[in-house]
C-alpha positions in Angstrom: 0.0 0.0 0.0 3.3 2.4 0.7 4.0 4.7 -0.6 1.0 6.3 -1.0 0.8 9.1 -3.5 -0.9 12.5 -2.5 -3.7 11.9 -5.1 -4.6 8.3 -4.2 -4.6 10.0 -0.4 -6.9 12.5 -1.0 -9.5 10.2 -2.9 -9.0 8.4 0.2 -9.2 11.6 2.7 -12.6 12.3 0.5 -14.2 9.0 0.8 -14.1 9.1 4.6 -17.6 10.7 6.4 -18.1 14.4 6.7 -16.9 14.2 10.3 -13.7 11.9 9.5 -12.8 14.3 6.9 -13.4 17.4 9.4 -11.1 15.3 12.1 -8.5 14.7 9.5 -8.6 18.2 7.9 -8.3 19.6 11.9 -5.0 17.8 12.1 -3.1 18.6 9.4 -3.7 22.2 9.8 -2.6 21.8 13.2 0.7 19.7 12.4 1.3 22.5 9.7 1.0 25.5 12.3 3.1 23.8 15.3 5.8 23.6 12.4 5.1 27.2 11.8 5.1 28.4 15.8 8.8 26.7 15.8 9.9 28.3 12.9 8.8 31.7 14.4 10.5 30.7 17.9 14.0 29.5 16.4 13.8 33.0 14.0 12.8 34.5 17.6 16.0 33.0 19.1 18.3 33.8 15.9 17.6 37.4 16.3 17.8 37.5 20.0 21.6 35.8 19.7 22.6 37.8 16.5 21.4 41.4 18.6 23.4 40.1 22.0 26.3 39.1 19.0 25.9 42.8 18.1 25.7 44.6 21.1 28.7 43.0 22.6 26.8 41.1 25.5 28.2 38.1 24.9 31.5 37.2 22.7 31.4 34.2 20.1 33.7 31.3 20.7 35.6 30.4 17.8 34.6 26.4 16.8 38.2 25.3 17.5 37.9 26.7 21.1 34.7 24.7 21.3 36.1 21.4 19.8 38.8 21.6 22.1 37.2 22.2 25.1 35.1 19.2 24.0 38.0 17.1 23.7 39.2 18.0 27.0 35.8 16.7 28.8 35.8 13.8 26.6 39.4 12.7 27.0 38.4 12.9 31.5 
């Protein structure tokens, strides 16, 4: 029966009851806007590091620093 193409899954979707269809209809909208709420957060959190990047509030750490201090911990 897999895979399922988006056609034969919407004859499908139609053949189902009003209600099933309403049920069905309700969840993917919702699966579609919790993807959209964490998009908006992670942009949230992007701008919130790049202003503190900007401002000077907090330094970047050069990926080499990170690594090593990584290996250090790992190498206890």
């Amino acid at each position: 029966m897999w895979p399922i193409t988006r056609e034969r899954l919407e004859v499908e979707a139609r053949s189902l009851p009003r209600e099933e269809r309403a049920r069905l209809a309700e969840a993917l909208l919702a699966s579609l806007e919790e993807k959209a709420e964490i998009g908006r957060a992670w942009r949230e959190e992007i701008d919130r590091r790049a202003a503190e990047l900007e401002s000077g509030a907090v330094r970047g750490v050069p990926a080499e620093e990170v690594f090593a201090a990584i290996d250090e911990i790992l190498e206890a």
